[in-house]
C-alpha positions as CSV (number, residue, x, y, z in Angstrom):
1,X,27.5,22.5,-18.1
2,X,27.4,21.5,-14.3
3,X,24.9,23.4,-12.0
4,X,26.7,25.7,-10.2
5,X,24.2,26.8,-7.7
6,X,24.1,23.0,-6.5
7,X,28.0,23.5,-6.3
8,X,28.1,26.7,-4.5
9,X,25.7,25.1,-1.9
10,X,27.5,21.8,-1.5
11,X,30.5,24.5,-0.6
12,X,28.3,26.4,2.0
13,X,27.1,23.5,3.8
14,X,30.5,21.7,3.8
15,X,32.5,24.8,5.0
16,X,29.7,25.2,7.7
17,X,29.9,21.7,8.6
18,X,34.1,22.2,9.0
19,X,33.2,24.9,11.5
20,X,30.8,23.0,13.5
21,X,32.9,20.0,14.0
22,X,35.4,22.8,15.5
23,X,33.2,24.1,17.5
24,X,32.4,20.4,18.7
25,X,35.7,19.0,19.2
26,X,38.1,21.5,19.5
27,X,40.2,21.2,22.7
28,X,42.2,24.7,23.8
29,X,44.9,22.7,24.7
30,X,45.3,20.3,22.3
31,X,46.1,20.1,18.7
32,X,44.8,23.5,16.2
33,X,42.2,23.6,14.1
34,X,44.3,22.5,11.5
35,X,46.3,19.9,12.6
36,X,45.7,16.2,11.2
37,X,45.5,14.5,14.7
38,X,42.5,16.5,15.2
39,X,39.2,15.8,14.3
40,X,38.9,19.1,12.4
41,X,42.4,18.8,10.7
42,X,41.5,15.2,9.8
43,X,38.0,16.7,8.4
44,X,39.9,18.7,6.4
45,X,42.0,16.0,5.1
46,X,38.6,14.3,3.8
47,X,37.1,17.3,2.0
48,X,40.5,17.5,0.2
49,X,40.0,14.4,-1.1
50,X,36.5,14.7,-1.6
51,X,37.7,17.4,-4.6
52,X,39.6,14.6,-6.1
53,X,37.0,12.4,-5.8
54,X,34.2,15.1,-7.7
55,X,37.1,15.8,-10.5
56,X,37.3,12.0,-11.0
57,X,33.5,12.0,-11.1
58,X,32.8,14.9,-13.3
59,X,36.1,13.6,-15.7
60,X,34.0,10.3,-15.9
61,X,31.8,9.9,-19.1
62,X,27.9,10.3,-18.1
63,X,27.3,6.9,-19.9
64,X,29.3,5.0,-17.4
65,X,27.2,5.4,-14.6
66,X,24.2,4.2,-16.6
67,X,26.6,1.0,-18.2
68,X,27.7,-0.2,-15.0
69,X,25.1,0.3,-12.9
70,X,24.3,-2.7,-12.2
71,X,27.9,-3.9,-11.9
72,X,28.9,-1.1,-9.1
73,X,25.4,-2.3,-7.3
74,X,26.5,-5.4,-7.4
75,X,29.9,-4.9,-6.3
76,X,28.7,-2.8,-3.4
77,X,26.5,-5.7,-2.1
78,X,29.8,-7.9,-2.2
79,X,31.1,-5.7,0.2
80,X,27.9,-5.2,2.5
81,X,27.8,-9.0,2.8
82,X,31.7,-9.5,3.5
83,X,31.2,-6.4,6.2
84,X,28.9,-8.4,8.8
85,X,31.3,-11.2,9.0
86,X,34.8,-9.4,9.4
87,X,33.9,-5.6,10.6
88,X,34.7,-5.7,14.4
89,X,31.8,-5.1,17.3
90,X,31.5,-1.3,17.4
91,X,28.8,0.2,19.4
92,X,27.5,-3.1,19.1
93,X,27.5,-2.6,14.9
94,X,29.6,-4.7,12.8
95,X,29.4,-2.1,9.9
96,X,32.7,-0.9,9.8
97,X,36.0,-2.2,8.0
98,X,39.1,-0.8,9.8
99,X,42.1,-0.8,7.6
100,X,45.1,0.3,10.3
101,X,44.2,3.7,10.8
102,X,41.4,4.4,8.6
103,X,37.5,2.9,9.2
104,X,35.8,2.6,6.3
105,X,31.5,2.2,6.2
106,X,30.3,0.7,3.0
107,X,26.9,1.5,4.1
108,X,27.2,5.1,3.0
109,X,28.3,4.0,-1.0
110,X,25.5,1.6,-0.9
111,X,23.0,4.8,-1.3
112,X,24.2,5.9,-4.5
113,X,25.0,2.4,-6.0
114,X,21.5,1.6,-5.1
115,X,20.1,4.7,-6.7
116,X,21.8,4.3,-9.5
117,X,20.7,0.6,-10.2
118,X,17.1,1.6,-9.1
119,X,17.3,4.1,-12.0
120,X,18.6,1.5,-14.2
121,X,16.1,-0.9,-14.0
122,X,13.4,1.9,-14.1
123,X,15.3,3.2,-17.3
124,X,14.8,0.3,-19.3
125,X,12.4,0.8,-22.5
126,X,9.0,0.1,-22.1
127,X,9.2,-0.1,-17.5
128,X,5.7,0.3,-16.1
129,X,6.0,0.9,-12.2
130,X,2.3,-0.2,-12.1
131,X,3.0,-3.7,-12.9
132,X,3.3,-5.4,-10.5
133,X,6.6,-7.3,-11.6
134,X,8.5,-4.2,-12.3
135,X,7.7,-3.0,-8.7
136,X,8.3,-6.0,-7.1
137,X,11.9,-6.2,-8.9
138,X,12.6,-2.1,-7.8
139,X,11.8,-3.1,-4.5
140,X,14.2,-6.0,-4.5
141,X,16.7,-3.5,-5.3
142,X,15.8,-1.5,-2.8
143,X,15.2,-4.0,0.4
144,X,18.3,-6.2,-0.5
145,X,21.2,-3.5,0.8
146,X,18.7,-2.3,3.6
147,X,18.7,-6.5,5.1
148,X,22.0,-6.5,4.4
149,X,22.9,-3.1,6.7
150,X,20.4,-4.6,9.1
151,X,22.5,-7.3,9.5
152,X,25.1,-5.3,10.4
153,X,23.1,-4.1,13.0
154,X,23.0,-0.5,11.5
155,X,19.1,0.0,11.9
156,X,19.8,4.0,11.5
157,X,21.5,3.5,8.4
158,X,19.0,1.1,6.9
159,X,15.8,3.2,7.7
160,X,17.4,5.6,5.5
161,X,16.3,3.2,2.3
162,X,12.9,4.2,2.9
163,X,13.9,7.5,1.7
164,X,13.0,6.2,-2.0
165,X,9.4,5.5,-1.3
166,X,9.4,9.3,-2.2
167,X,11.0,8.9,-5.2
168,X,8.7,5.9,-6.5
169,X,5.7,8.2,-5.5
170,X,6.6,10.5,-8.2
171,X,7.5,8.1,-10.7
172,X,3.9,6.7,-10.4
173,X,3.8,4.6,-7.1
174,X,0.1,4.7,-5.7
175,X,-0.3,7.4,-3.2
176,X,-1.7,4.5,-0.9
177,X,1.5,3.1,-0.7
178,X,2.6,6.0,0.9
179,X,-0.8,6.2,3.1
180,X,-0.8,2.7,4.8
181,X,3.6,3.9,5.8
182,X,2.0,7.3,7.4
183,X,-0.7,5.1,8.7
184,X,1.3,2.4,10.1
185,X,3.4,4.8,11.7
186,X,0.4,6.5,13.1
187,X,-1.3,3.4,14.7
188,X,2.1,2.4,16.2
189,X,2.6,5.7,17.9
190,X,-0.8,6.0,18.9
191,X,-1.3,2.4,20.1
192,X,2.1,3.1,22.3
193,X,1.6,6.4,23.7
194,X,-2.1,5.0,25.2
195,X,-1.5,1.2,25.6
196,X,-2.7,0.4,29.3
197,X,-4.8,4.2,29.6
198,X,-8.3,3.0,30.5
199,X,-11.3,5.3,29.8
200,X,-13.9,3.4,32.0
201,X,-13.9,0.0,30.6
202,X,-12.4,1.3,27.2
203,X,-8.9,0.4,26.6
204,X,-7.8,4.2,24.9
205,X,-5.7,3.4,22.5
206,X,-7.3,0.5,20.5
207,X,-10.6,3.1,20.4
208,X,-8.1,5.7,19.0
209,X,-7.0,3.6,16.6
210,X,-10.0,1.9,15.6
211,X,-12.1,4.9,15.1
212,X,-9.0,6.0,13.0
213,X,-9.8,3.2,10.6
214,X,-13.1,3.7,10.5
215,X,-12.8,7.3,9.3
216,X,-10.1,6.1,6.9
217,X,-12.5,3.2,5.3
218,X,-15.5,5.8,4.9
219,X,-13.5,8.5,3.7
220,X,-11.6,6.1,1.4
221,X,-15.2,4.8,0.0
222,X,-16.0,8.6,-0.7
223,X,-12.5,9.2,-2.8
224,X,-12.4,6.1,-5.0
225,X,-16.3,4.7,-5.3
226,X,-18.2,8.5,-4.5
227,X,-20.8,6.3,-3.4
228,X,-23.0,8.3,-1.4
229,X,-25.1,5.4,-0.1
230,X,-22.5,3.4,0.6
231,X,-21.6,6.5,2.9
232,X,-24.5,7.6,4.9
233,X,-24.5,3.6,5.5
234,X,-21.6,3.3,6.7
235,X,-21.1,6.8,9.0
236,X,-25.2,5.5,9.9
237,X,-24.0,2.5,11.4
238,X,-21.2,4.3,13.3
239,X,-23.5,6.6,14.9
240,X,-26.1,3.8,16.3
241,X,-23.8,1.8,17.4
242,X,-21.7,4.2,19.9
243,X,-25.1,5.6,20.4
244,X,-26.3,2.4,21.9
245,X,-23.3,1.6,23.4
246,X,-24.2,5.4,25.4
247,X,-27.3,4.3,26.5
248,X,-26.2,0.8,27.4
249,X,-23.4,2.6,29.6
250,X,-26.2,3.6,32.3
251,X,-26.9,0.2,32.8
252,X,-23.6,-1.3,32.6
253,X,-19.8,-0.6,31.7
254,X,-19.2,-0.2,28.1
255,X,-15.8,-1.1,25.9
256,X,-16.2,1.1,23.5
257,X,-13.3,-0.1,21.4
258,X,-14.9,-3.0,21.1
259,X,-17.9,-1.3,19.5
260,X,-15.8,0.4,17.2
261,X,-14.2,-2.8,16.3
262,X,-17.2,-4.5,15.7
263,X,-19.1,-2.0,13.8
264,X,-15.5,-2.2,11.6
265,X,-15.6,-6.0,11.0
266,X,-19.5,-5.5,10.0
267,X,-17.9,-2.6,7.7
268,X,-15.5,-4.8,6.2
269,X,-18.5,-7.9,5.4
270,X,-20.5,-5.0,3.7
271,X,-17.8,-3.8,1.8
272,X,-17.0,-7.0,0.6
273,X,-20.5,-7.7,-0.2
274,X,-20.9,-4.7,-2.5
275,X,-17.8,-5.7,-4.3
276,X,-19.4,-9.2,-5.4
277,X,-22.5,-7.3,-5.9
278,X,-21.2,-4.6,-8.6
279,X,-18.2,-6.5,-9.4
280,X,-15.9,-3.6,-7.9
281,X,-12.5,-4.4,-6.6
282,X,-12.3,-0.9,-4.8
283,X,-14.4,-2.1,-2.2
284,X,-12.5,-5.2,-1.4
285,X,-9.3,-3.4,-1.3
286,X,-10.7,-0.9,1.1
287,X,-11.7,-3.8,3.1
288,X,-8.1,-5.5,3.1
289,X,-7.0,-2.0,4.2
290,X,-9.6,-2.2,7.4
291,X,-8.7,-6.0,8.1
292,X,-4.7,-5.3,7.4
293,X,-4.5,-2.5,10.0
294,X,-6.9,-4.1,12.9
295,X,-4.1,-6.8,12.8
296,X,-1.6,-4.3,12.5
297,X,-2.7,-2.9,15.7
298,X,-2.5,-5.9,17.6
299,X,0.6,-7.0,16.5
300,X,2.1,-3.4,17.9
301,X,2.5,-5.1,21.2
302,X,4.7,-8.4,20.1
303,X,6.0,-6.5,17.3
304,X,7.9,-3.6,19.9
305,X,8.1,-6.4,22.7
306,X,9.9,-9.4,20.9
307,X,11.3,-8.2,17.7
308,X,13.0,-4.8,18.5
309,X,15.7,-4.9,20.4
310,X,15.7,-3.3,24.5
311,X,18.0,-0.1,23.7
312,X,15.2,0.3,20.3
313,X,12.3,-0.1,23.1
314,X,13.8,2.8,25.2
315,X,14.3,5.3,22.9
316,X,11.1,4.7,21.6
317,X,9.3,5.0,24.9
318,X,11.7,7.9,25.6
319,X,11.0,9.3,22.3
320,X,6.9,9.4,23.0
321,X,7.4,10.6,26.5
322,X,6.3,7.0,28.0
323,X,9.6,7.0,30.0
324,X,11.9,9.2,31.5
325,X,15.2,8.3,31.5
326,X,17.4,11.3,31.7
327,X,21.0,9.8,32.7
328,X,20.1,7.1,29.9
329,X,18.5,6.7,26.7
330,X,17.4,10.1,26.9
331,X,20.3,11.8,28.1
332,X,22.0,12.2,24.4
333,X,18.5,14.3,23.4
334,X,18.4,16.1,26.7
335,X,21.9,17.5,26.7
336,X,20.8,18.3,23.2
337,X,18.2,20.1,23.4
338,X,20.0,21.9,26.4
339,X,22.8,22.9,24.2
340,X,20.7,24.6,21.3
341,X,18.4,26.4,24.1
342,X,21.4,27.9,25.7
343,X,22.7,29.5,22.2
344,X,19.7,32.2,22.6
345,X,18.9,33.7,19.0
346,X,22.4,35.1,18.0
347,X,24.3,32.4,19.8
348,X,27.3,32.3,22.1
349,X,30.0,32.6,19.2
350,X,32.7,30.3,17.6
351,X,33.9,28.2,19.8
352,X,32.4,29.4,23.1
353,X,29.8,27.1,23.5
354,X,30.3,25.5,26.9
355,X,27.8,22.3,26.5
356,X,29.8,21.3,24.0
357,X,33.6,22.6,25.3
358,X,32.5,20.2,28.7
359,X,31.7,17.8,26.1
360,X,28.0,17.3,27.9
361,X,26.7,15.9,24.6
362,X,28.0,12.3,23.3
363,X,28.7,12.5,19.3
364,X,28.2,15.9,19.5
365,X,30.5,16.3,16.0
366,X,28.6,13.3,14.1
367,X,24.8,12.5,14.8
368,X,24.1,15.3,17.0
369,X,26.2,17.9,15.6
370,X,23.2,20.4,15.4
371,X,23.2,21.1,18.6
372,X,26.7,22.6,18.0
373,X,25.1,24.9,15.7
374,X,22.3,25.6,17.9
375,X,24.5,26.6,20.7
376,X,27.1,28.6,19.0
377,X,25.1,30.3,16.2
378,X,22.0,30.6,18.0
379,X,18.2,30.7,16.5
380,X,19.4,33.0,13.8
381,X,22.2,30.6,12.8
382,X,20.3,27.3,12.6
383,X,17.6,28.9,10.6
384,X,20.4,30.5,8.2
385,X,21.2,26.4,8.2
386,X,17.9,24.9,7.6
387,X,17.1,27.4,5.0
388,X,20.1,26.4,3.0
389,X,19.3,22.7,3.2
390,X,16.2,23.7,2.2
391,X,17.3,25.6,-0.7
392,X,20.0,22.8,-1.3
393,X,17.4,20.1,-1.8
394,X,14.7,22.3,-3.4
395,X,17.5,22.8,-6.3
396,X,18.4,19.0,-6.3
397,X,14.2,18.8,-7.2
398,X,14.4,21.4,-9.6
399,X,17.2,19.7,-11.2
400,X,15.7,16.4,-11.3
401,X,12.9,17.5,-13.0
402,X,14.4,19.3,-16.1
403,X,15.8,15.7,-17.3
404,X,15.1,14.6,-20.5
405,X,16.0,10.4,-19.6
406,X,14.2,8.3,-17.2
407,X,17.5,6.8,-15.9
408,X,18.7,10.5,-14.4
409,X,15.6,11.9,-13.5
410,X,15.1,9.0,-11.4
411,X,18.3,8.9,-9.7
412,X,17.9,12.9,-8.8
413,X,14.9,12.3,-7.0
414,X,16.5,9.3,-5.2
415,X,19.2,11.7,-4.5
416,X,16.7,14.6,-3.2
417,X,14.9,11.8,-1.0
418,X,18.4,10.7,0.6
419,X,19.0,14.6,1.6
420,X,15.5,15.5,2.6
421,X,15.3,12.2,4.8
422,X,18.3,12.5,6.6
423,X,18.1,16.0,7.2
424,X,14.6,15.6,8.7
425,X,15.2,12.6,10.6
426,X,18.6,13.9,12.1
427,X,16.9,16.8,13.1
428,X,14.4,15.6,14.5
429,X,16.6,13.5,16.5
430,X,18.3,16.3,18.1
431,X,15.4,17.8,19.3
432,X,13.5,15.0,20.7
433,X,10.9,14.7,17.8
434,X,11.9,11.4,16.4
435,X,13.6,8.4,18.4
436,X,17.6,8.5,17.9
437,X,18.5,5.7,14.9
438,X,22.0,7.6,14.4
439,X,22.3,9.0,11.1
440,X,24.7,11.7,10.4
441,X,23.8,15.3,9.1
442,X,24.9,15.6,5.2
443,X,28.2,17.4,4.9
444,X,27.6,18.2,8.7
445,X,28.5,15.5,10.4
446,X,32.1,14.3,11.0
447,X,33.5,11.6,9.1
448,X,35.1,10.5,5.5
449,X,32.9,7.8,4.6
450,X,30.0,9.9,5.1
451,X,31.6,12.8,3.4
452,X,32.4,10.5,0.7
453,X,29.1,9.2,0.4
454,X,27.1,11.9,0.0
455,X,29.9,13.8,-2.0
456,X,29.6,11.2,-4.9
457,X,25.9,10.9,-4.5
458,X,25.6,14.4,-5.7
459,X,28.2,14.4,-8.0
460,X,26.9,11.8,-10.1
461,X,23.7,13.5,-10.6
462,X,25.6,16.8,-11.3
463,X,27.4,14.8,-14.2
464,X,24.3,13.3,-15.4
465,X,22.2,16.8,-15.4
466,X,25.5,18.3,-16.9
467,X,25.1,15.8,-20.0
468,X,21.3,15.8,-20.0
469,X,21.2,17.9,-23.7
470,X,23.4,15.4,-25.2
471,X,21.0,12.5,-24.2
């Protein structure tokens, strides 16, 4: 029997998404709320068809998604690959297929085609995630539709793929995995925010970072070895050196990052000694992790200078509060965060908000159609919002969990990871926290393909947990 809790909160969010995009595009003197030339009339044209599209779905055998996994996957790539040659230049993206009046973005049926051949391959009797051949060929899985949407120049869009780490976590995935992404994403922030900040002779942000490391080697020698010596050696060292590095400072200008960095590579040669010493390969690894994000934090520099593109720099820099660029990259979040602060905490009503009448915010009804429901609804509405999500996805884990096959209980995490990551990236877009990569808000956001998209991503996991006793 399909979960009808999920249902009723797919409804919620979808009807509250058809208001929002009214109360983002609707023009007085233009066409009504329901009329197809609108953007609300034409939203209401795809979450008609998004009913025939879950009856076709729930009509569908559960066995079919599981047989032809690998053939829809593979289909789906087809169409990726064909979409970077003959989409037009849109925004500077070549990730849409315009047939006459309707755009089409393969990019949003790549999520659940790749969920469901990720499931697949993890289904199969006898799959280990721990070897390292199994994970390599998930990951394959994974990365090959996220190059392909990069190609198309859809960086938002492929970020979202990342969404699955959380998934693999709970299917047995090391939690370091998941450490050296927070970590990576830490060092790059930090390295940014204080790159050229001098303390004295100390460049700021490599000591930042490289104490950082430091704490993360000792306290990752505690967790896995509990080697107490190994410790007060370690922490010993630390102390002395920015000790003497104090005293020498009276005589003389100090780099202390330098000491930090030093006392690290002597970290990393001890490390390495006591895993030859008690045949250990905890210490080694630990000492990879040292070495691996030293580089890392030099190659922050060429990495956000020559490889990501200058509209990706300024968001970034806009993003961390390194530039202020108010009539440019950072108008979109300005005018955003304007829009939600003028709603109050009840709101200024349906279809009264003037930000967004004035049309001050750009894609106001797709990637930042929050701020609609900011404005309008007030703090009282957007909590009401978040707390449904919230509910919404917590369901979608509860869900996942009660499976009795590998195959669906992998795919409804995949599924809960898509939701969770785009609500919290999107969000945090719209308020400043997170650069803008433009991904829409699920069932929120204007648009059929993403309707589409995430319509039959849930509804294939509704059909599978519907059919879960039979399995």
């Amino acid at each position: 029997m399909i979960d009808w809790w999920t249902v009723l909160f797919y409804v919620l969010l979808v009807v509250a998404g058809w208001f929002s995009i009214c109360g983002a595009s609707y023009e007085f003197d233009n066409a009504g709320l329901f009329d197809p030339s609108g953007r609300p009339g034409m939203q209401l044209v795809w979450m008609g068809l998004s009913v025939v599209l879950i009856f076709v779905i729930l009509m569908l055998e559960s066995e079919v998604y599981d047989v032809f996994a690998y053939l829809m996957y593979a289909a789906v790539i087809l169409l990726l690959v064909v979409t970077i040659f003959i989409a037009p230049d849109i925004k500077g993206s070549h990730s849409w297929l315009v047939l006459g009046p309707i755009r089409l973005q393969p990019a949003e049926f790549a999520k659940f085609a790749t969920a469901l051949a990720v499931a697949k391959r993890m289904g199969t009797y006898g799959f280990k995630l721990t070897t390292p051949k199994n994970f390599l060929s998930v990951l394959a899985l994974i990365f090959l539709p996220m190059l392909c949407i990069l190609l198309q120049k859809e960086t938002g869009s492929a970020l979202v793929y990342l969404a699955f780490f959380l998934m693999l976590y709970r299917e047995g995935m090391s939690g370091y995995i998941l450490l050296a992404g927070v970590c990576a994403v830490a060092f790059f922030v930090l390295s940014m925010k204080f790159s050229g900040v001098l303390l004295g002779a100390t460049p700021l942000g490599e000591l930042i970072v490289s104490c950082l490391i430091l704490l993360l080697v000792i306290g990752l020698v505690w967790i896995e070895r509990r080697d107490k010596w190994a410790v007060r050696i370690l922490s010993g060292a630390v102390a002395v050196a920015f000790l003497g590095g104090w005293a020498a400072s009276f005589f003389m200008p100090v780099n202390y990052a330098w000491i930090a960095i030093g006392v690290l590579l002597a970290s990393v040669g001890y490390l390495v000694f006591l895993s030859i010493r008690n045949w250990v390969w905890h210490y080694v690894l630990i000492a990879a992790f040292a070495l691996g994000s030293l580089a890392f934090m030099y190659s922050v520099d060429y990495v956000f200078t020559d490889i990501l593109e200058p509209h990706q720099q300024v968001r970034i820099r806009v993003a961390l509060g390194l530039e202020d660029d108010p009539t440019g990259a950072g108008y979109n979040v300005n005018q955003s965060m304007i829009a939600i602060g003028s709603g109050g905490l009840t709101g200024k009503g349906f279809l009264n908000g003037t930000q967004t009448k004035l049309k001050y915010v750009p894609e106001q009804d797709t990637d930042f159609i929050f701020c609609t429901v900011g404005e309008e609804e007030g703090f009282i509405g957007t909590t009401l919002v978040l707390l449904l999500y919230g509910a919404f996805i917590l369901r979608l884990i509860v869900l996942a969990e009660r499976q009795t096959s590998v195959f669906s209980r992998v795919y409804g995490y995949s599924v809960a990871s898509i939701f969770f990551f785009h609500l919290a990236i999107n969000i945090g877009m719209v308020i400043g926290l997170t650069p803008v990569i433009g991904i829409p808000l699920p069932f929120f956001s204007y648009g059929g393909s993403s309707l589409w998209g995430f319509t039959i991503l849930l509804f294939v996991f509704l059909r599978l947990d519907a059919s879960r006793r039979e399995r």
